[in-house]
FINUPA-116445 format. One record per residue (C-alpha): residue in one letter; x, y, z. Coordinates in pm, 1 decimal. Layout:
+------+----------+----------+----------+
! type !       c1 !       c2 !       c3 !
+------+----------+----------+----------+
!    A !        X !        Y !        Z !
...
+------+----------+----------+----------+
END
This chain:
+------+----------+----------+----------+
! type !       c1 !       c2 !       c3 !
+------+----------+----------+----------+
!    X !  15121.3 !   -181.7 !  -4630.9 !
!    X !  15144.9 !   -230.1 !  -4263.3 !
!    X !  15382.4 !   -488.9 !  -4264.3 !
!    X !  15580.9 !   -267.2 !  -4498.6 !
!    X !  15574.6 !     13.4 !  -4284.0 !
!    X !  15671.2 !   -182.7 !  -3909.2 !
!    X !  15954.4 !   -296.9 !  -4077.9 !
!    X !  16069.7 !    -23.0 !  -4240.7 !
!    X !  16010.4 !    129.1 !  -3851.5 !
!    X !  16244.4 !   -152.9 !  -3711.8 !
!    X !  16524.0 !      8.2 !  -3888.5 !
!    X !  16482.9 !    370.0 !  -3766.7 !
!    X !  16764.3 !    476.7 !  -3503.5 !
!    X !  16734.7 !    421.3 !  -3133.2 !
!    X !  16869.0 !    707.2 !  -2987.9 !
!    X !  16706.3 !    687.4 !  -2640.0 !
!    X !  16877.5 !    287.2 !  -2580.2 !
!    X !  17144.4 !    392.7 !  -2363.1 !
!    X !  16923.7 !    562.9 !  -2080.5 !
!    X !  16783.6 !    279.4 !  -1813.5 !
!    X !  16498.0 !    422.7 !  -1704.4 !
!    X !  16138.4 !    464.5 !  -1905.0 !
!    X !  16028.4 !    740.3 !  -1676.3 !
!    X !  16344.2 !    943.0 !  -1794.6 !
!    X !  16298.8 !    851.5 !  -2160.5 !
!    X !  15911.0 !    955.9 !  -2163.3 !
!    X !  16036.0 !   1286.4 !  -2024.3 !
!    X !  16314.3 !   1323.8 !  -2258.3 !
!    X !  16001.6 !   1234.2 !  -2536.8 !
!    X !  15753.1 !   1499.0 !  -2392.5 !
!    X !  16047.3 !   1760.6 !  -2347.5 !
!    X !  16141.4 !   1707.9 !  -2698.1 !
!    X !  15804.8 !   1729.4 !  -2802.9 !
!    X !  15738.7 !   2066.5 !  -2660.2 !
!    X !  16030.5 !   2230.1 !  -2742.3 !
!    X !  16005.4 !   2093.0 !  -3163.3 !
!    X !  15637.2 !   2221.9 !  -3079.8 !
!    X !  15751.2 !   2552.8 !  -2934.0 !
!    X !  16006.9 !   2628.3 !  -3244.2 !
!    X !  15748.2 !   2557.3 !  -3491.5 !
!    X !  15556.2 !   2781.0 !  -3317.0 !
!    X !  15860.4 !   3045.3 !  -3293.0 !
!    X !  15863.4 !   3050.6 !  -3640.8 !
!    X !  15543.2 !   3129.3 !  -3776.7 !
!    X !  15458.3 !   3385.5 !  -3478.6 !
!    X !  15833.3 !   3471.6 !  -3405.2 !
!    X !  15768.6 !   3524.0 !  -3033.9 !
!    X !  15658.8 !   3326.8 !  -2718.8 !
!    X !  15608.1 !   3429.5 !  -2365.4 !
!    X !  15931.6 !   3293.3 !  -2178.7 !
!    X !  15717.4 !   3220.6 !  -1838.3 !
!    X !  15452.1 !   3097.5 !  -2009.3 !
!    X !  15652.4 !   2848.4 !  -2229.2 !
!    X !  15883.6 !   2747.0 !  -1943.9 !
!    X !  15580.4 !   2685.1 !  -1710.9 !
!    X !  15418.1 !   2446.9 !  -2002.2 !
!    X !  15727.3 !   2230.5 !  -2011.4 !
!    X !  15756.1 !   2206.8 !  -1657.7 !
!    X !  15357.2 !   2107.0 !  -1637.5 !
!    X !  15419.7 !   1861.9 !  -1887.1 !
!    X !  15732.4 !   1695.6 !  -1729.0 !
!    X !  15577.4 !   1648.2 !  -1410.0 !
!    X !  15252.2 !   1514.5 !  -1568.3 !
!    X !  15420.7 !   1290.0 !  -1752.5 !
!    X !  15656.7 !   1117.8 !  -1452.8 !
!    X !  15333.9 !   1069.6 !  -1256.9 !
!    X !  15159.4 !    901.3 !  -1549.0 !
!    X !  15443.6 !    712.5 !  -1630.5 !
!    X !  15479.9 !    580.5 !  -1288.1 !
!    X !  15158.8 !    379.7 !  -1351.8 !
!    X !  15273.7 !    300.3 !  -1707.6 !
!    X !  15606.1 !    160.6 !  -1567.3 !
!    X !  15464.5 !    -18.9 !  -1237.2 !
!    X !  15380.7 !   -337.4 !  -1400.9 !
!    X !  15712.5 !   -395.1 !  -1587.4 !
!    X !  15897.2 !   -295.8 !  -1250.2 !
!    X !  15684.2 !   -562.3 !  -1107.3 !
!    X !  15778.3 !   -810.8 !  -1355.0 !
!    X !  16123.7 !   -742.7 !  -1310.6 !
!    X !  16081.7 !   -861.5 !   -957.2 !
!    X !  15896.1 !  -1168.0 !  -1031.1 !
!    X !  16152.2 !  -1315.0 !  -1342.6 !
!    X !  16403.6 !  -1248.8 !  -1046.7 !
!    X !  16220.3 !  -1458.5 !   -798.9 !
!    X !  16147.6 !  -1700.3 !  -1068.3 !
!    X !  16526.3 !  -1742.9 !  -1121.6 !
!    X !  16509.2 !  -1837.2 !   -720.4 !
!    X !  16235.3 !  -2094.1 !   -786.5 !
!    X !  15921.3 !  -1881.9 !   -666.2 !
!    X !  15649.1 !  -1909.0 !   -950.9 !
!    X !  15371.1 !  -1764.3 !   -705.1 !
!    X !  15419.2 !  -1362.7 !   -816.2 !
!    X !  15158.9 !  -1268.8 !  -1023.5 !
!    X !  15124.6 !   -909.3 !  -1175.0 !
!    X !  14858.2 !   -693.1 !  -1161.7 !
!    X !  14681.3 !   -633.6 !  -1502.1 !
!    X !  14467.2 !   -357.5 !  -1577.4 !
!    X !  14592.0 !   -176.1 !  -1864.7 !
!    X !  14429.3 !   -265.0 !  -2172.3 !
!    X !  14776.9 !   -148.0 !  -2386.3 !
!    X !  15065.6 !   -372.3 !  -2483.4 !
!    X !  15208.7 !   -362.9 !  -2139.0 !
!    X !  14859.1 !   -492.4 !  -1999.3 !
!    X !  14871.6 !   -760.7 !  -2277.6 !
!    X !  15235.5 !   -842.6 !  -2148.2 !
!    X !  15129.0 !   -872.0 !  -1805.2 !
!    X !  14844.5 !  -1111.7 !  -1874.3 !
!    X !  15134.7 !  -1317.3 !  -2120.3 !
!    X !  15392.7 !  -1289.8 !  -1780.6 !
!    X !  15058.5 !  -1420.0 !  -1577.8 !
!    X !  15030.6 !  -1715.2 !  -1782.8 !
!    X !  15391.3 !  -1798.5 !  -1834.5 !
!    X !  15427.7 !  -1791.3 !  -1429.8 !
!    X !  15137.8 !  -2042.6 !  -1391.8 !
!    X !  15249.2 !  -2298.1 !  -1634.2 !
!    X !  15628.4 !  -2273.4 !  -1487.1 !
!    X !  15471.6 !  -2337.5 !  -1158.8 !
!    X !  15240.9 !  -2627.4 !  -1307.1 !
!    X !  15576.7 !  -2764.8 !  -1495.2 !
!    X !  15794.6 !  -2727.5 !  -1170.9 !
!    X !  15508.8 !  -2893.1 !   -960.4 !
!    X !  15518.6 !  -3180.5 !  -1203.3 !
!    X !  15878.9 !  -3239.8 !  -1211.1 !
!    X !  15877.5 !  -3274.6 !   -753.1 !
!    X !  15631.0 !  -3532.9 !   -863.1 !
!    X !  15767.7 !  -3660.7 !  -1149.0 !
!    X !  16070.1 !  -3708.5 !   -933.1 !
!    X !  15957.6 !  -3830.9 !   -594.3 !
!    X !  15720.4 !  -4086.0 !   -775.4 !
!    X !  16029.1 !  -4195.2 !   -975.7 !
!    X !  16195.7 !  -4249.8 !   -667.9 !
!    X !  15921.7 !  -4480.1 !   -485.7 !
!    X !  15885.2 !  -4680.0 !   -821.0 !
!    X !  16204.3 !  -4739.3 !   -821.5 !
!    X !  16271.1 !  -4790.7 !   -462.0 !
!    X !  16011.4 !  -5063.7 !   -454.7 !
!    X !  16189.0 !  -5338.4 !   -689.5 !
!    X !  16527.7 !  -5238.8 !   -581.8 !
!    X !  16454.1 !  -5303.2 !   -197.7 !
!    X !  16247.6 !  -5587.5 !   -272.6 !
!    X !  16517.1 !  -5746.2 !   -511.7 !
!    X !  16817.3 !  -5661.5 !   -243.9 !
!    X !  16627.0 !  -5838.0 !     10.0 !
!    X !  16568.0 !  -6160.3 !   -160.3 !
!    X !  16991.1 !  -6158.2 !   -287.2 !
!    X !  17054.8 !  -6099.0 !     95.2 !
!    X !  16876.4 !  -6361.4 !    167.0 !
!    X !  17037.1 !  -6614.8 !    -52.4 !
!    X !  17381.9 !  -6488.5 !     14.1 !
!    X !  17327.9 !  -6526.9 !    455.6 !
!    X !  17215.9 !  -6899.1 !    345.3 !
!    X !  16843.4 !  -6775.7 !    450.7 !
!    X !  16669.8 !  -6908.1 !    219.1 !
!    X !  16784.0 !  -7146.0 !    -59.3 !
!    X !  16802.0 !  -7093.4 !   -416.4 !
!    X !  16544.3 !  -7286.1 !   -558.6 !
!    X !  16229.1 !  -7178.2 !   -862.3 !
!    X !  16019.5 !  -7006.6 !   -620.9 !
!    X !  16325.7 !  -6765.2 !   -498.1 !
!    X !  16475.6 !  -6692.5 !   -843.0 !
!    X !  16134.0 !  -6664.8 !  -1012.4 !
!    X !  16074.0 !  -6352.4 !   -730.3 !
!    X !  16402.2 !  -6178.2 !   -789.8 !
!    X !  16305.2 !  -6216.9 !  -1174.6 !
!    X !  15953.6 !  -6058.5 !  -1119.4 !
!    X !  16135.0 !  -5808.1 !   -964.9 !
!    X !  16364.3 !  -5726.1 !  -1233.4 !
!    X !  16140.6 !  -5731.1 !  -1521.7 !
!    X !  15973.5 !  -5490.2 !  -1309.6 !
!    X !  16250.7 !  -5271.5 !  -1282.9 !
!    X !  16296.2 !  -5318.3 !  -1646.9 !
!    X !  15990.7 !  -5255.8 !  -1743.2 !
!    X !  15954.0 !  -4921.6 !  -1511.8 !
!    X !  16259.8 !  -4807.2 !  -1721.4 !
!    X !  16139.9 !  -4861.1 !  -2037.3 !
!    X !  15873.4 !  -4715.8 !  -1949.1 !
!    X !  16021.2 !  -4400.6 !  -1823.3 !
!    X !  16272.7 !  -4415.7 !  -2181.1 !
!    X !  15914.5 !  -4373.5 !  -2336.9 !
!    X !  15781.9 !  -4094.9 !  -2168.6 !
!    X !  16114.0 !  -3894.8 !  -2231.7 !
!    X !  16013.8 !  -3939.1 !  -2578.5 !
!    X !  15676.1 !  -3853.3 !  -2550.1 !
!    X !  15782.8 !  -3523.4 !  -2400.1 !
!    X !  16044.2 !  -3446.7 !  -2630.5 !
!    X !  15806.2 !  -3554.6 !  -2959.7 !
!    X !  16140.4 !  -3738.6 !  -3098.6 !
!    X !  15912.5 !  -4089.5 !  -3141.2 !
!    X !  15740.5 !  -4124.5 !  -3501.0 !
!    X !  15503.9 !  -4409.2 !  -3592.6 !
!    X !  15585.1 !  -4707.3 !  -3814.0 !
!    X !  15245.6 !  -4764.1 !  -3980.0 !
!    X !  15175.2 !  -5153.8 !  -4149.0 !
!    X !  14911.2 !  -5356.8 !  -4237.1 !
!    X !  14814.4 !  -5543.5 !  -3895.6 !
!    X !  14673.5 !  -5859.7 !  -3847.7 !
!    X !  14445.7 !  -5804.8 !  -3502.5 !
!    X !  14334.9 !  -6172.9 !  -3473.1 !
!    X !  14746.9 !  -6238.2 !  -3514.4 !
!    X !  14834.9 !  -5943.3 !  -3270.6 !
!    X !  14534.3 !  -6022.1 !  -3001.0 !
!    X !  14666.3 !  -6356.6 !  -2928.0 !
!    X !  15002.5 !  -6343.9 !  -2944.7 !
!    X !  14945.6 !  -6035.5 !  -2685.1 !
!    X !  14678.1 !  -6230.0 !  -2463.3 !
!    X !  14902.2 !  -6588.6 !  -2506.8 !
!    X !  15167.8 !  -6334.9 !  -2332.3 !
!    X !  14968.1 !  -6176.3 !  -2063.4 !
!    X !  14849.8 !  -6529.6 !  -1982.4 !
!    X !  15195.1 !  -6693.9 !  -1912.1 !
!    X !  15234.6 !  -6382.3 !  -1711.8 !
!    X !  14937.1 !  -6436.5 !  -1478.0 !
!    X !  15032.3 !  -6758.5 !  -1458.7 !
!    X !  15357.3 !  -6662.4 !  -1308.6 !
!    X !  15254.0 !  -6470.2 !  -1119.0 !
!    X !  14973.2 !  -6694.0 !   -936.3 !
!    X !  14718.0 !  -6528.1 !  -1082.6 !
!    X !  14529.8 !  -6807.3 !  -1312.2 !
!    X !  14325.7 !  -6540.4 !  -1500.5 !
!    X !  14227.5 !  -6662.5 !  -1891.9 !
!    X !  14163.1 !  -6421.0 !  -2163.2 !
!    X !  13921.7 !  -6422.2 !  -2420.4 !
!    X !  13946.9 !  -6271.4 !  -2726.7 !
!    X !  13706.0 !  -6257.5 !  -3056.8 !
!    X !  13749.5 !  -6045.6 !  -3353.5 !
!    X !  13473.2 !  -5909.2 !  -3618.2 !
!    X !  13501.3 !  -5987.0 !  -3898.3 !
!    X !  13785.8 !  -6254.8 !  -3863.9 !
!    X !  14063.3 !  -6202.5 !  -4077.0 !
!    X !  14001.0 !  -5792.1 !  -3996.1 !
!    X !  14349.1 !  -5588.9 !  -4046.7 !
!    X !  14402.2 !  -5217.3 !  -3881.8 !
!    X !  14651.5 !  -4979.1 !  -4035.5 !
!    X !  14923.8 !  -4903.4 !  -3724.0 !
!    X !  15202.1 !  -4943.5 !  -3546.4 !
!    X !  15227.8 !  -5266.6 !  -3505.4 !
!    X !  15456.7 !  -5275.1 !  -3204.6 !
!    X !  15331.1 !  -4956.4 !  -3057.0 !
!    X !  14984.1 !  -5117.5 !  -3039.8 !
!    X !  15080.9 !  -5432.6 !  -2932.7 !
!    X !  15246.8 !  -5251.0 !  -2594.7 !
!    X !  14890.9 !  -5071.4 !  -2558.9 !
!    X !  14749.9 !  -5385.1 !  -2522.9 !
!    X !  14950.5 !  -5548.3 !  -2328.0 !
!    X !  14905.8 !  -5253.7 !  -2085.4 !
!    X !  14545.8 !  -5293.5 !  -2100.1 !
!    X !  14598.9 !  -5685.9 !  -2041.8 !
!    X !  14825.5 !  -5654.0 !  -1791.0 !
!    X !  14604.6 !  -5423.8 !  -1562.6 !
!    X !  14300.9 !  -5606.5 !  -1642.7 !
!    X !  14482.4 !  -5955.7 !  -1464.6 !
!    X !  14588.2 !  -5758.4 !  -1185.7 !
!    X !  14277.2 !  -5606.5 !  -1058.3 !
!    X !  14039.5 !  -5883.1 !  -1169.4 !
!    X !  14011.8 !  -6189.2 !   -937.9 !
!    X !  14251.4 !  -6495.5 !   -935.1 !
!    X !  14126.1 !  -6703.2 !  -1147.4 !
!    X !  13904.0 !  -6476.7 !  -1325.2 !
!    X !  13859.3 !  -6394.8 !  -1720.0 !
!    X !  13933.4 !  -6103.8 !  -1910.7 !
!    X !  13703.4 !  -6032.7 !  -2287.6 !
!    X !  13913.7 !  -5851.6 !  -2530.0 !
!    X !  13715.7 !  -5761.4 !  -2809.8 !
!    X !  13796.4 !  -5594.2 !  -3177.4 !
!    X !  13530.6 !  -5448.3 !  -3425.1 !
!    X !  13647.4 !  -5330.9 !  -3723.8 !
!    X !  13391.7 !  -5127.3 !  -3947.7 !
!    X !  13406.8 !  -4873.6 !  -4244.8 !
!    X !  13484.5 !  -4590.3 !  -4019.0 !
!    X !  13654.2 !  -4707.2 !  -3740.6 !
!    X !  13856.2 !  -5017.2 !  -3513.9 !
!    X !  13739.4 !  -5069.0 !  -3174.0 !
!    X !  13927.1 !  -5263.3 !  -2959.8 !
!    X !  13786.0 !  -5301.0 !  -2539.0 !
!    X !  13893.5 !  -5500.6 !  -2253.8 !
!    X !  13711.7 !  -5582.8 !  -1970.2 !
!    X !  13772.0 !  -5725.4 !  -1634.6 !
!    X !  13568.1 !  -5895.3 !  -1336.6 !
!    X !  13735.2 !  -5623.0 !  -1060.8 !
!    X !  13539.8 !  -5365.3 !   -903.6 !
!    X !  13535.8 !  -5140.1 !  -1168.2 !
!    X !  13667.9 !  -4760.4 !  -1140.2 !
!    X !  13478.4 !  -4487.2 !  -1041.2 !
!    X !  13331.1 !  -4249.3 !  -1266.9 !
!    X !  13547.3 !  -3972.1 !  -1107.9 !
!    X !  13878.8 !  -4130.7 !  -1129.2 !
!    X !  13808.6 !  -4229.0 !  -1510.6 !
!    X !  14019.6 !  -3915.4 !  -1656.5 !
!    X !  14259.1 !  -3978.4 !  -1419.5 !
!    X !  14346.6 !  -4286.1 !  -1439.1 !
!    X !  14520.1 !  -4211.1 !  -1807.8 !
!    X !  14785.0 !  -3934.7 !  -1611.9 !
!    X !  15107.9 !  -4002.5 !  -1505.4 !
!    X !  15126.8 !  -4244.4 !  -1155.6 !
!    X !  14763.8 !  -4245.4 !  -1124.6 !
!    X !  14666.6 !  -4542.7 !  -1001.1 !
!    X !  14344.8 !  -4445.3 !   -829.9 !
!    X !  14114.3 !  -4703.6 !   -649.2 !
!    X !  14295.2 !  -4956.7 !   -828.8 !
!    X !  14635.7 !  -4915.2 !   -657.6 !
!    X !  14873.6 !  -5244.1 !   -596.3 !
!    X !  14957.4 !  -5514.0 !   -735.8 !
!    X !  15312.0 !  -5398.6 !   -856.1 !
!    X !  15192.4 !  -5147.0 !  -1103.0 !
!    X !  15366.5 !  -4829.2 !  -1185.2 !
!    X !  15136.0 !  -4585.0 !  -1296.1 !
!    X !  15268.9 !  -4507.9 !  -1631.8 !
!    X !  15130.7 !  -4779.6 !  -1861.9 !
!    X !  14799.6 !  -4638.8 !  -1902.4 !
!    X !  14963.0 !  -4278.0 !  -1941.4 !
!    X !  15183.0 !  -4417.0 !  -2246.9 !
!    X !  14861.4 !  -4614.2 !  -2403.3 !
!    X !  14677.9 !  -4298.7 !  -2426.9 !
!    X !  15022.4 !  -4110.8 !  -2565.1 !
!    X !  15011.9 !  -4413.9 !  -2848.1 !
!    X !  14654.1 !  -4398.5 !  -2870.4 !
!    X !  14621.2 !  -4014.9 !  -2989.0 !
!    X !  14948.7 !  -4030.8 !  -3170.0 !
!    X !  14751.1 !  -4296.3 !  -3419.3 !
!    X !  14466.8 !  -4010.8 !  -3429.4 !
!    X !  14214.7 !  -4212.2 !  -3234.6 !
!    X !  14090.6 !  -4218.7 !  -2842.0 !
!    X !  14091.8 !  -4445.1 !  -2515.0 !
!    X !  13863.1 !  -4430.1 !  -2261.9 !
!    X !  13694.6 !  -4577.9 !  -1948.8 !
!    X !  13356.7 !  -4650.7 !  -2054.3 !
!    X !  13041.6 !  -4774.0 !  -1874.2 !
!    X !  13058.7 !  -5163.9 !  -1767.5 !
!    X !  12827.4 !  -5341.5 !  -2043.1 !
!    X !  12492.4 !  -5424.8 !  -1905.1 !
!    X !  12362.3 !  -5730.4 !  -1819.4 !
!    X !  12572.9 !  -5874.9 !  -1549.3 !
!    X !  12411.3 !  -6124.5 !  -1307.1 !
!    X !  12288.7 !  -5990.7 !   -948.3 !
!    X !  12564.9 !  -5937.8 !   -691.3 !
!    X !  12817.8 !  -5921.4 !   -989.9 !
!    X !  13164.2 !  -5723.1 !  -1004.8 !
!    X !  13101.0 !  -5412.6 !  -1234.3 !
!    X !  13425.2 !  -5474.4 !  -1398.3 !
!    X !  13617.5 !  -5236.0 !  -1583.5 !
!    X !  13589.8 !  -5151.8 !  -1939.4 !
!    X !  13842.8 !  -5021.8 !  -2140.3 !
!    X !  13755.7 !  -4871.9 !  -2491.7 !
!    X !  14028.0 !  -4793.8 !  -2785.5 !
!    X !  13876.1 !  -4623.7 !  -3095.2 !
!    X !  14102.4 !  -4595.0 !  -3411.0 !
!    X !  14016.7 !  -4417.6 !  -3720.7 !
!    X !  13987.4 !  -4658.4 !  -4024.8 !
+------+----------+----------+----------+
END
């Protein structure tokens, strides 16, 4: 019945749409109000006092213009604000007292104001960490070609396998970027298989191991699954760049040299999959963070650009399951590094 009767409202005539101002329109409404109220009185009694009725309306249109210049305030003030927005200044909030459905606008204005400025503050960053990730390969790259071309140095492995490293990580920034425009427009669906994880594990920790290699970094990587043979419905190529991610970070902040464990349990309910280094670990405040976009935390360096993690967890959730930092595993000799410990939970 109520929906029946708003929408039968919505097609009532406007009459009062062509004057631009409330104030005037709540007048018009109490003056018209008085004087239908008047007539009707007219009628039945069939006379009024003219000072007395003239005084009424008059009491009535001033007490309505000062009433509805605190009715009116906060959409005045609003006004101002969606201006200054327009300018780029998200810091205008209005004042909300009113408990109507202007008070309930001004709260929704409130909250639209905050995440524009959260959303604006995120694309400076967005753009001025773009612009250092990108800067570092590009200058790095332009210095070794200069180099070669002013007979500086001489092209031989070592000099070609550094302007390589450096574009594969220009590549890879891009990709990575091409991702998170997907992520944030929600155009990316999953391709969901049967997936072998002893078959996926090493072909992704044979990978990360030629890269460490290149790179001077030695580090092995040792990977068990339980049971063997254990298959996880996903993605397979979306899950094979989460763990390369993990891979990947875990050679670059563990020691030259070093190992990396990369374990998978599959049970009834559930497919765990954690990697763990022999770096110093990541502090328990930074552990959130480390999954946001260019956070890099304590961990910094090493050539990373802050957005692998960010798209692991993306992958992660869009499979329905969860990544997290979790507590080093116990046990680790005296004077050992804590390591870091990387968990991925997927639902069976």
């Amino acid at each position: 019945m109520k929906a029946l009767l708003s929408r039968a409202v919505d097609f009532l005539p406007r009459p009062l749409d062509p004057i631009r101002s409330i104030k005037l329109k709540l007048a018009i409404l109490m003056l018209a109000a008085g004087a239908i109220a008047f007539l009707f009185f007219w009628s039945r009694i069939g006379w009024l006092p003219p000072a007395t009725t003239i005084t009424a309306m008059l009491i009535a249109l001033v007490t309505s213009q000062i009433l509805a210049h605190g009715m009116t305030r906060p959409l005045r003030e609003m006004t101002a604000a969606a201006r200054a927005m327009a300018k780029g200044d998200y810091t205008r909030r209005i004042r909300a007292t009113a408990r109507d459905e202007v008070g309930e606008l001004a709260q929704a204005f409130n909250q639209m104001a905050a995440d524009l400025a959260t959303a604006d503050q995120q694309r400076r960053e967005l753009i001025a960490n773009v612009s250092h990730e990108l800067r570092t390969p590009i200058t790095a790259l332009s210095g070794v070609l200069e180099n070669l071309v002013d007979g500086v140095s001489s092209p031989d492995a070592a000099t070609l396998r550094t302007a390589l490293h450096q574009s594969e990580r220009l590549g890879r920034l891009v990709t990575e970027l091409l991702d998170l425009s997907r992520i944030d427009a929600g155009t990316l669906s999953l391709d969901l298989s049967r997936v072998d994880l002893e078959e996926l594990l090493a072909e992704v920790a044979a990978e990360a191991e030629a890269m460490a290699a290149a790179a001077g970094r030695g580090v092995r990587f040792d990977v068990s699954v339980s049971p063997p043979g254990a298959c996880v419905r996903a993605d397979r190529e979306r899950l094979y760049q989460v763990v390369v991610n993990l891979l990947e970070n875990a050679a670059r902040h563990g020691p030259a040299g070093g190992s990396v464990e990369v374990r998978a349990v599959v049970t009834a309910g559930e497919t765990r999959i954690e990697v763990r280094d022999e770096g110093p670990g990541i502090p328990a405040a930074d552990r959130d963070r480390v999954f946001e976009r260019f956070t890099r935390g304590e961990r910094a360096g090493g050539g990373g650009t802050g957005l692998g993690l960010a798209i692991a967890r993306w992958v992660v959730e869009l499979h329905g399951g969860t990544i997290a930092v979790v507590e080093p595993a116990a046990g680790a000799g005296p004077g050992a590094a804590p390591g870091c410990r990387i968990r991925v939970t997927l639902p069976a």
